[in-house]
Steps between C-alpha positions, in 0.01 A plus 500: 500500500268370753301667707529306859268821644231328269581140582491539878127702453412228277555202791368720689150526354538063434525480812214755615280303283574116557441615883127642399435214290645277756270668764190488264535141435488450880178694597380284197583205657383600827157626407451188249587260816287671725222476302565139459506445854176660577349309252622199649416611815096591407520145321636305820188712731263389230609146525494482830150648561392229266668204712329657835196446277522211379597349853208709647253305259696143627451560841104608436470188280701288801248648728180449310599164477567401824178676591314246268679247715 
C-alpha cells in the first residue's frame, strides 16, 4: 500500500528545495553581473581619462606649434 502521507511530504520538500536552489542560482547571477558591470564600468573611466589625455597632449602640441608660427 502506498503511503500518499509520504508522497505529498516528499513534493513537498522538491519543491522547498528547487525554490532555494532556484533562489541561489539568482543571487549568483546577480552578484557575478554586478561585478561584471563594475568592472566594465572602472574600465570605461580608465579609458576615458586616457582619451582626455591624449587630446590634452594634441591640443598642447597644436599650441606649441602654432606658437612656432
Amino acid at each position: 500500500m502506498i503511503s500518499y502521507k509520504y508522497l505529498f511530504n516528499m513534493k513537498k520538500n522538491i519543491l522547498f528545495y528547487l525554490l532555494l536552489f532556484s533562489l541561489l542560482v539568482n543571487v549568483f547571477q546577480y552578484v557575478n553581473s554586478k561585478k561584471i558591470i563594475d568592472k566594465y564600468e572602472q574600465d570605461i573611466y580608465k579609458f576615458k581619462r586616457k582619451i582626455e589625455k591624449f587630446e590634452n597632449n594634441k591640443e598642447k602640441m597644436i599650441n606649441s606649434q602654432n606658437l612656432d608660427k
